[in-house]
VMD Tcl script that builds the backbone (N, CA, C; Angstrom):
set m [mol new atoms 528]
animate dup $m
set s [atomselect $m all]
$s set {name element resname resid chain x y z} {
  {N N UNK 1 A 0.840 -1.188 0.000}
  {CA C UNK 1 A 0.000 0.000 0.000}
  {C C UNK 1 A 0.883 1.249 0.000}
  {N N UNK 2 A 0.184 2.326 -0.791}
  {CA C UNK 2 A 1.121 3.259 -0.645}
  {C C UNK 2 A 0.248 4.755 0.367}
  {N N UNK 3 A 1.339 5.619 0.566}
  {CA C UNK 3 A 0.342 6.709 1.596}
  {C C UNK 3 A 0.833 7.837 0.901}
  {N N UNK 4 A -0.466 8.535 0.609}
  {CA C UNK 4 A -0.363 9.832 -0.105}
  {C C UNK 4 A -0.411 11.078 0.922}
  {N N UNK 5 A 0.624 12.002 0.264}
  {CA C UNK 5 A 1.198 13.011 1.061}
  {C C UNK 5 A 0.342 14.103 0.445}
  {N N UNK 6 A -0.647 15.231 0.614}
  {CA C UNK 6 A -0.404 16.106 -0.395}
  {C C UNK 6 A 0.201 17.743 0.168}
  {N N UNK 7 A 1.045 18.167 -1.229}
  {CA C UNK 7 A 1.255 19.604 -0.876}
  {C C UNK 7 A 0.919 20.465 -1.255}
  {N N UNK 8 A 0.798 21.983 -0.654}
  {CA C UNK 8 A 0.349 23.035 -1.700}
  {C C UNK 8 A 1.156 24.523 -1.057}
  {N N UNK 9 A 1.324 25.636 -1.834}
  {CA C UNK 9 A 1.918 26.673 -1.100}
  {C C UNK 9 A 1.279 27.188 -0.414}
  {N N UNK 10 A 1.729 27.681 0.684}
  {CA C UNK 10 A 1.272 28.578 2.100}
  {C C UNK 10 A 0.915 29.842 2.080}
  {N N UNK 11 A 1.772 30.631 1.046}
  {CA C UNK 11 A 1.725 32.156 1.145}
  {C C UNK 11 A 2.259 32.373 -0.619}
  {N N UNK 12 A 1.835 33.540 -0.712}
  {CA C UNK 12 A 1.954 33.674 -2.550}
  {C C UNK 12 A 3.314 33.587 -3.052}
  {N N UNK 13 A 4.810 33.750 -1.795}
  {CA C UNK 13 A 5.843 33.842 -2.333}
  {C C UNK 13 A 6.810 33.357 -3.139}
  {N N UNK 14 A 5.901 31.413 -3.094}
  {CA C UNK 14 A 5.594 30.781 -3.730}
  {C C UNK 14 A 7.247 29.633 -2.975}
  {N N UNK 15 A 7.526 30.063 -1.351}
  {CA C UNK 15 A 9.099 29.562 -1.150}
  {C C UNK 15 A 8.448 28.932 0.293}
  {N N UNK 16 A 6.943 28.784 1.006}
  {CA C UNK 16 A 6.409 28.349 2.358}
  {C C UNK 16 A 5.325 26.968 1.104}
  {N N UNK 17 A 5.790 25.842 1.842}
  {CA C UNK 17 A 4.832 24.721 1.348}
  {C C UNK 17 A 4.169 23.976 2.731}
  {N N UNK 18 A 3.339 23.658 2.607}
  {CA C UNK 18 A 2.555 22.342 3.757}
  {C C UNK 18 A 2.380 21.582 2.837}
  {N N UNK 19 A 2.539 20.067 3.984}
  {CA C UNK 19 A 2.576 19.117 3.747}
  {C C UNK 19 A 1.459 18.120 5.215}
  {N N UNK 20 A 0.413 18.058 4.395}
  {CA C UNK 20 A -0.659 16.983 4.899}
  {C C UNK 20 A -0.368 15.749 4.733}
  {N N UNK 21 A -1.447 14.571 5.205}
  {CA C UNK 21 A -1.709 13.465 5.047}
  {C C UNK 21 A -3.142 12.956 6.127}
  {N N UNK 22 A -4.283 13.124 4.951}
  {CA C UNK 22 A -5.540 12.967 5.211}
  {C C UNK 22 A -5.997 14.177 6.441}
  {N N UNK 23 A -5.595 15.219 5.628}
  {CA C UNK 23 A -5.978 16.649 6.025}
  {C C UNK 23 A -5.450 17.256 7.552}
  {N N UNK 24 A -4.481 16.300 7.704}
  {CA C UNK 24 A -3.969 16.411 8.817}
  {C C UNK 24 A -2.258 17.263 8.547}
  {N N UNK 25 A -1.857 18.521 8.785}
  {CA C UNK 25 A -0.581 18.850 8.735}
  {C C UNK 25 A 0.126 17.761 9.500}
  {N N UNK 26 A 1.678 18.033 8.702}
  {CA C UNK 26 A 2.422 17.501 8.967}
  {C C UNK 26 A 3.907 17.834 9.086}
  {N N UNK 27 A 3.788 19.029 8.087}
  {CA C UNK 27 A 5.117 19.727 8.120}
  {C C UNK 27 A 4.783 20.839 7.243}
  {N N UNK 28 A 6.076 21.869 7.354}
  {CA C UNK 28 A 5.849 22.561 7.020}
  {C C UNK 28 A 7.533 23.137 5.630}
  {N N UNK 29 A 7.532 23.199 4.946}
  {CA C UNK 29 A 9.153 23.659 4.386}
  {C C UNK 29 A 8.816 24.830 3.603}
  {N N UNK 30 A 10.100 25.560 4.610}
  {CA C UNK 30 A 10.401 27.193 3.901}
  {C C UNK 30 A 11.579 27.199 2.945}
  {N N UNK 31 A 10.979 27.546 1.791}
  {CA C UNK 31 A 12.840 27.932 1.189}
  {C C UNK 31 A 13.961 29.200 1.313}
  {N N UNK 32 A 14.669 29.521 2.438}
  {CA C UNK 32 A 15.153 30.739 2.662}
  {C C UNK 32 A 15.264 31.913 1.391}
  {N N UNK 33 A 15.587 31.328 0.318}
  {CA C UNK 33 A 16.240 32.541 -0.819}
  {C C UNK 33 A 15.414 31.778 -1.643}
  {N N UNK 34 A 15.354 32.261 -2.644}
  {CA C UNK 34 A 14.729 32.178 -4.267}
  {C C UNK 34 A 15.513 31.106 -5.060}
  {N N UNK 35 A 17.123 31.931 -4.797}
  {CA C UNK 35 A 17.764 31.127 -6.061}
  {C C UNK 35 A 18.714 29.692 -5.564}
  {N N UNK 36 A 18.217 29.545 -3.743}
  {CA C UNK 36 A 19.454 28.582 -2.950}
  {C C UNK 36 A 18.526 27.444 -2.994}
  {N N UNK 37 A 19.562 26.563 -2.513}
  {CA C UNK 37 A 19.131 25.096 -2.255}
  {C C UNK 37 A 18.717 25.020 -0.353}
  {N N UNK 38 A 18.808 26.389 0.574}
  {CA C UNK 38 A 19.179 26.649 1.843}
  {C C UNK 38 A 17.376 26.633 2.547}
  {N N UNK 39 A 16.682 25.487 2.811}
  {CA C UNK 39 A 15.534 25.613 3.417}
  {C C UNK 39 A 15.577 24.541 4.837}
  {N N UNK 40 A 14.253 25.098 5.545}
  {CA C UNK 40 A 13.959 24.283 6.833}
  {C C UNK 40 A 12.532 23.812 6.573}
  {N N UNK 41 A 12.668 22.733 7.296}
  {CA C UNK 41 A 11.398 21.426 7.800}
  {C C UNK 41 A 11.076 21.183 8.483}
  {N N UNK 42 A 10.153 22.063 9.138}
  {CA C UNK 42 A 9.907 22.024 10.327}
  {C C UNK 42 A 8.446 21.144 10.837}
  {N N UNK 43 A 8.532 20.343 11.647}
  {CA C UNK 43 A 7.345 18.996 11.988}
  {C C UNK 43 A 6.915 19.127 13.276}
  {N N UNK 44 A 6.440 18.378 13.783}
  {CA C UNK 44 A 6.333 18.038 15.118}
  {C C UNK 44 A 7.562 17.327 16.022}
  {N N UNK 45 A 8.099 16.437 15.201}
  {CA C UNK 45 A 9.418 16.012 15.313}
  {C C UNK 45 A 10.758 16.616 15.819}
  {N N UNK 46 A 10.423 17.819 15.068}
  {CA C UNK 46 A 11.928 18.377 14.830}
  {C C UNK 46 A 12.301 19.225 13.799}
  {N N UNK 47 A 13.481 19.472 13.046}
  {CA C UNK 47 A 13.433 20.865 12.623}
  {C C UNK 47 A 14.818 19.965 11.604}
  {N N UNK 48 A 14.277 20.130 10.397}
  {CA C UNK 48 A 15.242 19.574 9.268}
  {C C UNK 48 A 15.921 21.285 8.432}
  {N N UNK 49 A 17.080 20.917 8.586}
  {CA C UNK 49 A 18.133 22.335 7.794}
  {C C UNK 49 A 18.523 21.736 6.736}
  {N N UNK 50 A 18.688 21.994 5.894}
  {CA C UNK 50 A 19.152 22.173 4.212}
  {C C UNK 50 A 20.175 23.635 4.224}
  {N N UNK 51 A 21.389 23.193 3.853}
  {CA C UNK 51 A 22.460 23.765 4.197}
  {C C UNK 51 A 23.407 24.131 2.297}
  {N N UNK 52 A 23.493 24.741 1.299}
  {CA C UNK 52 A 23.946 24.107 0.437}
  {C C UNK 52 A 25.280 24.618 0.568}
  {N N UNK 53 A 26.499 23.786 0.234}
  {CA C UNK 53 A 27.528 24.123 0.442}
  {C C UNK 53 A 28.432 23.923 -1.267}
  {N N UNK 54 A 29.789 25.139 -1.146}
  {CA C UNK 54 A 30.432 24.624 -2.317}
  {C C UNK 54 A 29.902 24.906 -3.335}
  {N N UNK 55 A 30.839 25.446 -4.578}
  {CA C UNK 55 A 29.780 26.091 -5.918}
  {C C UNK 55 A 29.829 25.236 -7.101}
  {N N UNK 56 A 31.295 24.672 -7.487}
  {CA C UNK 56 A 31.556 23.235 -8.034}
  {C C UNK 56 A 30.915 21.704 -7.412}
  {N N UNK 57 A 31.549 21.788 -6.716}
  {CA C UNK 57 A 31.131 20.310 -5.974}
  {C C UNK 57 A 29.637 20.478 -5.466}
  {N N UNK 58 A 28.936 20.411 -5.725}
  {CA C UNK 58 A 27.330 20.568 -5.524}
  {C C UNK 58 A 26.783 19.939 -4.456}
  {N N UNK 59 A 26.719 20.299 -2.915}
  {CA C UNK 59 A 26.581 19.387 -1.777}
  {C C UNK 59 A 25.181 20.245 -1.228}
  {N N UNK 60 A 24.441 19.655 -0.706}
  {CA C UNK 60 A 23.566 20.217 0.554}
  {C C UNK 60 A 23.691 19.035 1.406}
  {N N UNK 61 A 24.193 19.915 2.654}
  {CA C UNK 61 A 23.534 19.437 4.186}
  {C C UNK 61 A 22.722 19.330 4.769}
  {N N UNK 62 A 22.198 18.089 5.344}
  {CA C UNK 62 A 21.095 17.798 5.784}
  {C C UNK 62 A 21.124 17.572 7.145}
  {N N UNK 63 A 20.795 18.507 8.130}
  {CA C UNK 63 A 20.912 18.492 9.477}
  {C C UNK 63 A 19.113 18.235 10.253}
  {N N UNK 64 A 19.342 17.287 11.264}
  {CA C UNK 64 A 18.197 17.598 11.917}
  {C C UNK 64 A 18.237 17.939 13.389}
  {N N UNK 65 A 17.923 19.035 13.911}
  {CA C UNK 65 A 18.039 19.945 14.879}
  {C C UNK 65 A 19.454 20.053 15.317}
  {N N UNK 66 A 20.447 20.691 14.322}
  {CA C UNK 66 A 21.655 20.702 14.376}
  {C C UNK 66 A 22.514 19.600 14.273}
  {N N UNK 67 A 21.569 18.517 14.350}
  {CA C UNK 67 A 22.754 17.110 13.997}
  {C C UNK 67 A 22.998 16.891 12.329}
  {N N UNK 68 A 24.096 16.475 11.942}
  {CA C UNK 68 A 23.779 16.125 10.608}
  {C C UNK 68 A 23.581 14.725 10.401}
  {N N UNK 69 A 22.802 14.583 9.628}
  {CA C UNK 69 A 21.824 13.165 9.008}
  {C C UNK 69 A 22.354 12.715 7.966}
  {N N UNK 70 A 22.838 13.311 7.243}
  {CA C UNK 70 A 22.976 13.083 5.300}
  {C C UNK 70 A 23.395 14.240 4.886}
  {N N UNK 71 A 23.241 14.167 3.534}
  {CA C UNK 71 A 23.317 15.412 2.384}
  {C C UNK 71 A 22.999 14.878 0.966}
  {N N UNK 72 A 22.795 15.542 0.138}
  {CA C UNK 72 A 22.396 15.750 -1.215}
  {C C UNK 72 A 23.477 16.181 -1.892}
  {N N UNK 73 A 24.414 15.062 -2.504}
  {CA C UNK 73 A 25.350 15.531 -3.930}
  {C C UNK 73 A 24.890 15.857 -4.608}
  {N N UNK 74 A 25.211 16.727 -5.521}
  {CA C UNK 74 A 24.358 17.087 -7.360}
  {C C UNK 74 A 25.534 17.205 -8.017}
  {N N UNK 75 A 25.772 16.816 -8.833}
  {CA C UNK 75 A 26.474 16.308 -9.742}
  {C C UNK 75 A 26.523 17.773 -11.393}
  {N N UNK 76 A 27.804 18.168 -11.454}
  {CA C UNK 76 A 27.206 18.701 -12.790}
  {C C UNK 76 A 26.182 18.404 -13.822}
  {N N UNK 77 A 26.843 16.729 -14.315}
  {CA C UNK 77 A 26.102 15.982 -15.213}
  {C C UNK 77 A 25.488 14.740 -14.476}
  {N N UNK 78 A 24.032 14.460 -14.419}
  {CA C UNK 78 A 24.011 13.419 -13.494}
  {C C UNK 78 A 22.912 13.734 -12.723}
  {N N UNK 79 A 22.718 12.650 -11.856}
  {CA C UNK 79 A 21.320 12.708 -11.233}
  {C C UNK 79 A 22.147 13.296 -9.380}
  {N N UNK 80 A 21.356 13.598 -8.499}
  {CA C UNK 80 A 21.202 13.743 -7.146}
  {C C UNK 80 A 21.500 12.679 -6.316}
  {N N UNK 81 A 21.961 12.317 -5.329}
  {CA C UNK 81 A 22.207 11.093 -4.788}
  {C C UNK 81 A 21.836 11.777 -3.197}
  {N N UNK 82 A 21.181 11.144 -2.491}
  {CA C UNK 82 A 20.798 11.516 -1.244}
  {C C UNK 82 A 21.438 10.278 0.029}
  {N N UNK 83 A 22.484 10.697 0.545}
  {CA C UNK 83 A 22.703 9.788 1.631}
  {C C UNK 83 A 22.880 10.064 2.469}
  {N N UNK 84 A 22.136 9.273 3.866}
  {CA C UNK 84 A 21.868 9.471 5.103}
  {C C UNK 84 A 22.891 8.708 5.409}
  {N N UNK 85 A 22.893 9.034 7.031}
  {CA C UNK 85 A 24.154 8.571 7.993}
  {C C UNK 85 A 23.951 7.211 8.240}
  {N N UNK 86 A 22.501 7.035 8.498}
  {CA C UNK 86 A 21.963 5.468 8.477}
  {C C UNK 86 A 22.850 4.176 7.727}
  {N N UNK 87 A 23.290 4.722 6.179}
  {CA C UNK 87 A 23.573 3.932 5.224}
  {C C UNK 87 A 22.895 3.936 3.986}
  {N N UNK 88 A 20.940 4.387 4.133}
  {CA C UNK 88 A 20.587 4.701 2.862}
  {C C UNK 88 A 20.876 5.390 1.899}
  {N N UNK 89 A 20.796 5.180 0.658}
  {CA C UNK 89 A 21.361 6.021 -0.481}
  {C C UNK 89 A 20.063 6.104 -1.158}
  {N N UNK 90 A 19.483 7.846 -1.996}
  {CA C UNK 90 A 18.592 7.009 -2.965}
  {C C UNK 90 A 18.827 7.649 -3.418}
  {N N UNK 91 A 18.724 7.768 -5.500}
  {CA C UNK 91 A 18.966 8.405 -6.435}
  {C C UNK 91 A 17.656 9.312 -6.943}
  {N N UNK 92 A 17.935 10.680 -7.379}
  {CA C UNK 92 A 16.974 11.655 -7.695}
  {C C UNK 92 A 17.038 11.448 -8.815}
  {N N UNK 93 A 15.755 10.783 -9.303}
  {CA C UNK 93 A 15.456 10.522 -10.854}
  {C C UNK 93 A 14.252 11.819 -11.557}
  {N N UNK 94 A 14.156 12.523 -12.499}
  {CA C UNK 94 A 13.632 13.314 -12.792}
  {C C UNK 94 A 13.737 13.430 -14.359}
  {N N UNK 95 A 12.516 14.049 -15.339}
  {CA C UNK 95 A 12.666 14.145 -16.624}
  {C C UNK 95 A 13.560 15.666 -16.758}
  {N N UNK 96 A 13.544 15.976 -17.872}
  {CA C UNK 96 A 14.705 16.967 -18.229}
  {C C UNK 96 A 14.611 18.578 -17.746}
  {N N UNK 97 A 13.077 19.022 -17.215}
  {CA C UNK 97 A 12.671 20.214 -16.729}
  {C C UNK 97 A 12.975 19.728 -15.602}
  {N N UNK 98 A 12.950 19.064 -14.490}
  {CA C UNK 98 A 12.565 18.263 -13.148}
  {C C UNK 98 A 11.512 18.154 -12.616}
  {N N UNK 99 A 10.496 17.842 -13.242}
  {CA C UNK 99 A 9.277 17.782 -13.183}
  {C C UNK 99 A 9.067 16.282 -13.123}
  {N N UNK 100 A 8.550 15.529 -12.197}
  {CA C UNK 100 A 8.092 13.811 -12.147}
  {C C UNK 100 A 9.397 13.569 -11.723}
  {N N UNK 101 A 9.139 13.950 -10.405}
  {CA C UNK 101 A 10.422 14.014 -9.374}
  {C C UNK 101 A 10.348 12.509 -9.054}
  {N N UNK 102 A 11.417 11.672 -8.649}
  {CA C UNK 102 A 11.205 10.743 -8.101}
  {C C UNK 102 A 12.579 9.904 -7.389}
  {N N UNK 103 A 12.469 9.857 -6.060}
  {CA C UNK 103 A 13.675 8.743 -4.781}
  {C C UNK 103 A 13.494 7.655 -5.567}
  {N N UNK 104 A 14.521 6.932 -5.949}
  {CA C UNK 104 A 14.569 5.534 -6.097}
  {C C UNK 104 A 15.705 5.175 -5.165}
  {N N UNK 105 A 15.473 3.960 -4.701}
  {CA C UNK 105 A 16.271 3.146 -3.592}
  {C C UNK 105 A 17.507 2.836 -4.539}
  {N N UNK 106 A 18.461 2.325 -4.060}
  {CA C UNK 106 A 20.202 1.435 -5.039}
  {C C UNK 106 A 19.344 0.551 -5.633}
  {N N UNK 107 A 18.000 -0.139 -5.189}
  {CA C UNK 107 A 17.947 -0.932 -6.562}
  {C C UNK 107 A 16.872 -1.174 -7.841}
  {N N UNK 108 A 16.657 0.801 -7.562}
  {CA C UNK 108 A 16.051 1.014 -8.810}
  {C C UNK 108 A 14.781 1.428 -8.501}
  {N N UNK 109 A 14.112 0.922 -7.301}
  {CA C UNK 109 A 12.356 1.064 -6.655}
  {C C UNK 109 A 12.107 2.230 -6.377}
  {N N UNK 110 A 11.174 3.339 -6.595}
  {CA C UNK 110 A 10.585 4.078 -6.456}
  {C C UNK 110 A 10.267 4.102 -5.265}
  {N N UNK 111 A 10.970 5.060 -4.344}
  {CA C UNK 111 A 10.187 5.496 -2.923}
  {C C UNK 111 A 9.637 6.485 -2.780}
  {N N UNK 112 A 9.679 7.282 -3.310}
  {CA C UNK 112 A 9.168 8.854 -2.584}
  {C C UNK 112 A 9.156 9.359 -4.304}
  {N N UNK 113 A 7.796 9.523 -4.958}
  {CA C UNK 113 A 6.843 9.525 -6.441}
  {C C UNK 113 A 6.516 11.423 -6.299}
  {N N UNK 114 A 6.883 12.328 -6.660}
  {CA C UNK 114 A 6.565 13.388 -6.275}
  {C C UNK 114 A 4.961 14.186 -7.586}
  {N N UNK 115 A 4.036 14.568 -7.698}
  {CA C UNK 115 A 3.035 14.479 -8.831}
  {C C UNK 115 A 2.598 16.021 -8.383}
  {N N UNK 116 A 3.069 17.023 -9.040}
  {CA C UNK 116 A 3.105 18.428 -8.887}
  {C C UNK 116 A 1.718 18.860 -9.211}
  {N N UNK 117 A 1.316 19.978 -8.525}
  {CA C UNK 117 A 0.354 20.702 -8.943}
  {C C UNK 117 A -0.494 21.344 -10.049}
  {N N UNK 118 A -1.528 21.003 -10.346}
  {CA C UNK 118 A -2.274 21.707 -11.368}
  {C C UNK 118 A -3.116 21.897 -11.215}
  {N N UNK 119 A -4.207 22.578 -12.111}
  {CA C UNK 119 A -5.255 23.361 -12.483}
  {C C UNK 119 A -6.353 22.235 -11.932}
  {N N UNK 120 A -6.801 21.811 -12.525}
  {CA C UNK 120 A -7.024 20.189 -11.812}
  {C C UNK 120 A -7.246 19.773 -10.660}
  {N N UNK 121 A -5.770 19.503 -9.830}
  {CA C UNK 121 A -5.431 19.352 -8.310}
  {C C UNK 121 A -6.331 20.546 -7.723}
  {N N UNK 122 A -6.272 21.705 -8.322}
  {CA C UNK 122 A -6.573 22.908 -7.420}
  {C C UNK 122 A -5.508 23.497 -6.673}
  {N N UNK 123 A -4.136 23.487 -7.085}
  {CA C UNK 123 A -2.906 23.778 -6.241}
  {C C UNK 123 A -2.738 22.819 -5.577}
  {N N UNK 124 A -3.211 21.444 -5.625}
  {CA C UNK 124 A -2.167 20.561 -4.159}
  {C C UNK 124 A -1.920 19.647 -5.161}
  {N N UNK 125 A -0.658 19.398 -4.734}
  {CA C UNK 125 A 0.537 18.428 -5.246}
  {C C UNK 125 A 0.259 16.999 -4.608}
  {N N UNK 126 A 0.977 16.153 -4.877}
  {CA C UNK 126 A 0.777 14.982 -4.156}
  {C C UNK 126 A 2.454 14.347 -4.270}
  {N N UNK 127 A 2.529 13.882 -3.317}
  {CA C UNK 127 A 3.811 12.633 -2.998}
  {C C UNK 127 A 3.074 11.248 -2.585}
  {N N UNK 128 A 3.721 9.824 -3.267}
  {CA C UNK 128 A 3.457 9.026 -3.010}
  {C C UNK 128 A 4.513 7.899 -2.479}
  {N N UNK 129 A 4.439 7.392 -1.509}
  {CA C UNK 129 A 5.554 7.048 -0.766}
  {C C UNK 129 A 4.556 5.308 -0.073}
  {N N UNK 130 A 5.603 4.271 -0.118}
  {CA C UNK 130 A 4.978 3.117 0.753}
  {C C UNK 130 A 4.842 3.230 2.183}
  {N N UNK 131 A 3.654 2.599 2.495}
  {CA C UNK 131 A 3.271 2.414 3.993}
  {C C UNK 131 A 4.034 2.017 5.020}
  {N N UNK 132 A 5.174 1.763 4.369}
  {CA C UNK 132 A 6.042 0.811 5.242}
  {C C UNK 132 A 7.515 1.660 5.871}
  {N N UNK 133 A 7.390 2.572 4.602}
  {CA C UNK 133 A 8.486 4.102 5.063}
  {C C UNK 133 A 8.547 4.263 6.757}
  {N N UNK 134 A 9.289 4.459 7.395}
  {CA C UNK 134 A 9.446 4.843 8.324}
  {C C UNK 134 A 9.242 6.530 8.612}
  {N N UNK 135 A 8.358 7.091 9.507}
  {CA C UNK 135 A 8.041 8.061 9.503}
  {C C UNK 135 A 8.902 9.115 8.825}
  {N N UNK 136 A 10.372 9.085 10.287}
  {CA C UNK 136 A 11.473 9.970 10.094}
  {C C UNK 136 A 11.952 10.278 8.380}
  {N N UNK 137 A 11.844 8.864 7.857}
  {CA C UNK 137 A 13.098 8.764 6.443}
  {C C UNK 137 A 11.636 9.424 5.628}
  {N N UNK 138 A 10.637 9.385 5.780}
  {CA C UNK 138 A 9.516 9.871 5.090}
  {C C UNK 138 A 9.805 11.240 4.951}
  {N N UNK 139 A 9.553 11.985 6.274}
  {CA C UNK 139 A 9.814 13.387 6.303}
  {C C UNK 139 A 10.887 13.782 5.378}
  {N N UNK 140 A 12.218 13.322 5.712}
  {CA C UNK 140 A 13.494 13.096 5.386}
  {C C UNK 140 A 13.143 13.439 2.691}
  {N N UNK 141 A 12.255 12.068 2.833}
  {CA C UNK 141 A 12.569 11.782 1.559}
  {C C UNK 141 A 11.977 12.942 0.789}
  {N N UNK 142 A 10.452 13.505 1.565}
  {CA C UNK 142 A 9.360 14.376 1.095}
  {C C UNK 142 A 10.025 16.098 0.864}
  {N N UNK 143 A 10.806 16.536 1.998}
  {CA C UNK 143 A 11.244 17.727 2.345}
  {C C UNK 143 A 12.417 17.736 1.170}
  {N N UNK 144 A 13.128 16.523 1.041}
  {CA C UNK 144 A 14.680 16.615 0.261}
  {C C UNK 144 A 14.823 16.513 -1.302}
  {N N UNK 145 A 13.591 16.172 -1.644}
  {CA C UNK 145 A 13.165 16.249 -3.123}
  {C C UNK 145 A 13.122 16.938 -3.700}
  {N N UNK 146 A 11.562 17.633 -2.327}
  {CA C UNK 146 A 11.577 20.007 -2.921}
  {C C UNK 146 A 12.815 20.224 -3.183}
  {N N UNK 147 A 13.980 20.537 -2.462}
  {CA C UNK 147 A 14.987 21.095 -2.105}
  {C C UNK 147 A 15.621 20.575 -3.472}
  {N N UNK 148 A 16.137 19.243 -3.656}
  {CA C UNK 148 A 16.799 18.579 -5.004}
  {C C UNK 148 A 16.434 19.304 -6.223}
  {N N UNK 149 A 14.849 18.939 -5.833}
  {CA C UNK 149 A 14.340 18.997 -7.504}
  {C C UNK 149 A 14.135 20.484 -8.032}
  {N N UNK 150 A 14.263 21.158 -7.245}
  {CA C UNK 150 A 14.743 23.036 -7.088}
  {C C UNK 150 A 15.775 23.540 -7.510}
  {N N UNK 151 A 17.060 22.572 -6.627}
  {CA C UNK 151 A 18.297 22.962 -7.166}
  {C C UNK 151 A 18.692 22.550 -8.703}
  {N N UNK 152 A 17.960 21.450 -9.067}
  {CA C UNK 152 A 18.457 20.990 -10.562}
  {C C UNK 152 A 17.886 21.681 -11.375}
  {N N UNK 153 A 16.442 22.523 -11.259}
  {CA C UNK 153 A 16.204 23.144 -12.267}
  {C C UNK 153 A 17.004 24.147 -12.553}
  {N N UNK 154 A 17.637 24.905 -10.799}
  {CA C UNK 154 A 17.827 25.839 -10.897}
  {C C UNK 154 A 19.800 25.457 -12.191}
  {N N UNK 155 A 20.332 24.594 -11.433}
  {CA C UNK 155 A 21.605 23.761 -12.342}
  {C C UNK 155 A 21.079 24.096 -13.944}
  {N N UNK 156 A 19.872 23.633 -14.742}
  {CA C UNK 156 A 19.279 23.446 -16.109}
  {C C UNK 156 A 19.504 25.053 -16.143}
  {N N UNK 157 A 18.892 25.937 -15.360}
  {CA C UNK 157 A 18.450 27.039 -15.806}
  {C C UNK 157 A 19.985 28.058 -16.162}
  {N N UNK 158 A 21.117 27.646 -15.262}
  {CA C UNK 158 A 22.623 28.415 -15.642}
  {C C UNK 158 A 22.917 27.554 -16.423}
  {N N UNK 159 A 22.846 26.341 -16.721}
  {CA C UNK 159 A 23.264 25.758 -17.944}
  {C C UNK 159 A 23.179 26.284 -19.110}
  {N N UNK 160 A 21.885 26.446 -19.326}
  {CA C UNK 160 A 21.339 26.860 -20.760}
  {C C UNK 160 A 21.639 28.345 -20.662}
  {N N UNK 161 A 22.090 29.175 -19.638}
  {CA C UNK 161 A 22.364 30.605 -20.013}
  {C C UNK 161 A 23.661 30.803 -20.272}
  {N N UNK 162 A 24.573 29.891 -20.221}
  {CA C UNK 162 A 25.834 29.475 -20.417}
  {C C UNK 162 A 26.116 29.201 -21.585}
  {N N UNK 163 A 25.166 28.337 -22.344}
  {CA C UNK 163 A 25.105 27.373 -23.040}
  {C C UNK 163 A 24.678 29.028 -24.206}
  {N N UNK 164 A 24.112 29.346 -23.582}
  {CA C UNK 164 A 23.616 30.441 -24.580}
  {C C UNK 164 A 24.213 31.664 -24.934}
  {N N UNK 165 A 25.066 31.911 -23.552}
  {CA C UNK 165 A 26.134 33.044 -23.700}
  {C C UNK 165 A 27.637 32.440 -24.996}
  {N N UNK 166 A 27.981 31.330 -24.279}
  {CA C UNK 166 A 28.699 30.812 -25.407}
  {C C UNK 166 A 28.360 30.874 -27.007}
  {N N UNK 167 A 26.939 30.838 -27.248}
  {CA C UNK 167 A 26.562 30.346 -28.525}
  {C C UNK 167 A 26.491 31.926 -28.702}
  {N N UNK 168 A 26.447 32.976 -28.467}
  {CA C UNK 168 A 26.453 34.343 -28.811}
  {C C UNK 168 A 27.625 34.204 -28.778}
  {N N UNK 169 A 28.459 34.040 -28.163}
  {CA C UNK 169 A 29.724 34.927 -28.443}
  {C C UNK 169 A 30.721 33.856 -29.463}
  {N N UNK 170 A 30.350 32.823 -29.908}
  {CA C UNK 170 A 30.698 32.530 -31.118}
  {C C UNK 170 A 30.421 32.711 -32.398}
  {N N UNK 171 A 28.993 33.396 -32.115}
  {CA C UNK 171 A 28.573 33.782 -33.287}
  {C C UNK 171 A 28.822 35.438 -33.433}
  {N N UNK 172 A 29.134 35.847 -32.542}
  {CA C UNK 172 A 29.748 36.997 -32.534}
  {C C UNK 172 A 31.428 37.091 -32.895}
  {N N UNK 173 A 31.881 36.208 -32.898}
  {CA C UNK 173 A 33.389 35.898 -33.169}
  {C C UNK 173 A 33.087 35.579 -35.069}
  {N N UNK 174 A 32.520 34.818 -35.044}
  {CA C UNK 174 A 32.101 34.438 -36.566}
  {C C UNK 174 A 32.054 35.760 -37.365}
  {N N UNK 175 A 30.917 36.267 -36.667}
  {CA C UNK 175 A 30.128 37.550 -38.106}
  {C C UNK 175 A 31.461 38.820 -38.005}
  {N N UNK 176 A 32.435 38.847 -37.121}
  {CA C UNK 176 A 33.281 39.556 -37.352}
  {C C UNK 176 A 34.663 39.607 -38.042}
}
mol reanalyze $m
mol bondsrecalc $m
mol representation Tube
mol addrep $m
């Protein structure tokens, strides 16, 4: 069985999300800045930090109430890898916008299904995650996705302005 999460934004700034399950809050994640990977998760539990560190080497820290838990590699080329202190690893699988976010475990299984908002939904998103998740790594998988699947667009989005500054200024080298 699986247990559906849903989310929707809090305030128009479009950077405060809640996160239910059968209309019941459950958490809450702020994204500090616009353009960072740097947000908190805050539950009943406890208080998850997203830390991003390093401008090459692509790391966020994953602290919970000042302890650290894990972090989030991102990779220039390449998918997200999320590993906790536990030993879990799971890979951030996503299509080429990062849209149809999705945790897969090392051996390939879909844990944490992320199904974004629309017109439709009415603004709430949904995450789909198994019954069998352990609360903590739940919170953990739901909060670290936003955060992932944020930073990679944001990765796509200097890519292609890169990608685009280059292609001007060769063609500016050309026509001269």
């Amino acid at each position: 069985m699986m247990s559906t999460i849903t989310w929707k934004n809090a305030d128009l700034s479009g950077r405060r999300f809640l996160f239910e399950i059968e209309n019941q809050e459950i958490g809450t994640l702020t994204l500090l800045t616009e353009l960072s990977s740097n947000a908190n998760f805050s539950t009943t539990h406890g208080n998850l930090q997203f830390k991003r560190v390093g401008f090459w080497y692509n790391k966020i820290l994953l602290k919970k109430n000042d302890v650290l838990i894990g972090e989030i590699v991102n990779r220039i080329l390449g998918p997200a890898f999320l590993k906790l202190k536990g030993g879990n690893q799971y890979r951030l699988s996503s299509n080429l916008f990062g849209r149809n976010l999705k945790w897969l475990n090392m051996s390939g299984q879909p844990i944490a299904e992320y199904f974004y908002a629309t017109m439709k939904s009415r603004g709430k998103g949904f995450i789909h995650t198994p019954d069998s998740l352990p609360l903590e790594e739940m919170e953990i998988l739901m909060s670290s996705g936003f955060v992932a699947g944020r930073f990679n667009a944001y990765r796509l989005s200097i890519f292609f302005l890169l990608l685009c500054s280059a292609l001007f200024m060769i063609s500016k080298a050309f026509l001269n």
